[in-house]
N, C-alpha and C positions, 0 to 999 in steps of 0.2 A: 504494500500500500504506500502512495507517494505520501508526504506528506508538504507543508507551507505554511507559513507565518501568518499569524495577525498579531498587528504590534509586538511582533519580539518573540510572542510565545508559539514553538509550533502546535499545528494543527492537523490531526490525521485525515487525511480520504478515505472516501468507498472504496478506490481502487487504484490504477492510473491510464496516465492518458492513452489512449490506442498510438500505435508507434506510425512514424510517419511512411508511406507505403504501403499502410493496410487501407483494407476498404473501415468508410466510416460507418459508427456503427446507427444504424436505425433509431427512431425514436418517434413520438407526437407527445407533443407541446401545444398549447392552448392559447390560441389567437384572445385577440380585445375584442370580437365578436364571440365568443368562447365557441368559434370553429377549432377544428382538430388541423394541428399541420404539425407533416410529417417532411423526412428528408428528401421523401421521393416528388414534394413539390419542387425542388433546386434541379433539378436533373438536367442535367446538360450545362448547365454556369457553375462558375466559380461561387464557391460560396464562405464567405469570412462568419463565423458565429462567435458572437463575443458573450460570454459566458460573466454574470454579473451576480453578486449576493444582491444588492437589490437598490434598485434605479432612487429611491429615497436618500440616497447616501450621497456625500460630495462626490467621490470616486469616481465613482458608475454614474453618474449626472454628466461627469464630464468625459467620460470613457463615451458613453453613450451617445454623447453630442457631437464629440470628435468622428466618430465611424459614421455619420447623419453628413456633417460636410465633405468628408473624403468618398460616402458613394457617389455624392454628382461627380465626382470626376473620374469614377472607376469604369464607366458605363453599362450598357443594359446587361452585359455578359457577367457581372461580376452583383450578389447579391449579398445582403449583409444579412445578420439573425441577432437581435441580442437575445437574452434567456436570462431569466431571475424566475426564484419563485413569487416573485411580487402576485398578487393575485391578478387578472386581468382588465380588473376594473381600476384598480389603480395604477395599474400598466398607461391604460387609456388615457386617466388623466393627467398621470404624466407627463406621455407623449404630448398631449394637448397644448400642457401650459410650456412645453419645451421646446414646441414648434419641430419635436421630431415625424418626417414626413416620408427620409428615404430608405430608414431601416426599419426591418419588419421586427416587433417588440413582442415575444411569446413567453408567456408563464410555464412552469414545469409543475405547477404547483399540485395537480390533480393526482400522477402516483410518480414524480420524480422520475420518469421514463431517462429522461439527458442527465442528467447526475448520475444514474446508475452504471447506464451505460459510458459515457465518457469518464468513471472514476471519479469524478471532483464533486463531489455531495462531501461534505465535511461532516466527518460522522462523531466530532468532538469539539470541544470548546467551545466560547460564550455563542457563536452563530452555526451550531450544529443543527443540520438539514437544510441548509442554504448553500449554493453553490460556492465552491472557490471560484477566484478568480483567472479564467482561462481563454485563450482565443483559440481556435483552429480554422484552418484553410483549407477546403474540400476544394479538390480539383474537379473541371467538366466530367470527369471517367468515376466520379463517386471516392476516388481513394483523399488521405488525408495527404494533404505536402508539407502542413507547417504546422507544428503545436506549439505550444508555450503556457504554463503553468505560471502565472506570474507570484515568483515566491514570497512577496510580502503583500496579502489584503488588500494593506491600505495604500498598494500604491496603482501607479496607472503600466500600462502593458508596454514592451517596445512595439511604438507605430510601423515606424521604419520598418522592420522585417517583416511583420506583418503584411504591409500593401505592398512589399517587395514580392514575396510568397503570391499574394493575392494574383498580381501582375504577370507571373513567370509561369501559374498554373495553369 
């Protein structure tokens, strides 16, 4: 089991991240309409998922904002995902007052399908059953290219590699 920091103290996972060159693995997540989306909606794009404890926090407010301006300029072939368990109604309002419009914002909250599956369900410490913070990069072909487990909470993810991954998949 991997594990990652908040403030200092570690924190274990469910599991760990699927390694880069495997296929990604399946899941459904819970739209702001509480429709079901599943991996097999991306199929054929690039897909960046940025994986959030929960969009109420400084972090993920700006994790989140940042991935909202860098999809205008990724274009239609390249889609973004974030993921909290935030519930989906507060997902909504979120987005709303955030003016987030180009990444698509899904709860896990229903039976934590993405936590389990991708490993990073934090199964201890003060935010135990909320996702670590994690991005990966699903290439058109379904497999992953790029993971990243960011090892401390409270901090923000490397962009750079990321929309570099995004770019080259």
């Amino acid at each position: 089991m991997a594990t990652t920091m908040f403030k200092g103290n570690p924190v274990k996972l469910s599991g760990e991240l699927p390694a880069n060159g495997k296929p990604a693995p399946g899941f459904k997540a819970v739209a702001n309409d509480l429709s079901e989306v599943d991996l097999s909606k991306f199929k054929g794009k690039t897909l960046i998922i940025s994986a959030v404890p929960s969009l109420d926090t400084g972090v993920c407010d700006k994790e989140t904002r940042r991935f909202n301006e860098e999809a205008g300029k990724l274009g239609d072939n390249v889609a973004i995902l974030t993921i909290s368990n935030d519930l989906p109604f507060a997902q909504k309002r979120w987005c709303g007052a955030a003016g987030v419009d180009k990444v698509q914002v899904v709860s896990d909250f229903r039976d934590h399908a993405f936590g389990k599956a991708y490993g990073i369900e934090q199964s201890d410490g003060p935010l135990r059953g909320l996702l670590a913070r994690a991005v990966v990069v699903v290439g058109k072909d379904g497999t992953i290219k790029y993971s990243q487990l960011v090892p401390e909470i409270t901090t923000e993810p490397d962009y750079a590699k990321i929309l570099d991954a995004a770019k080259q998949a």
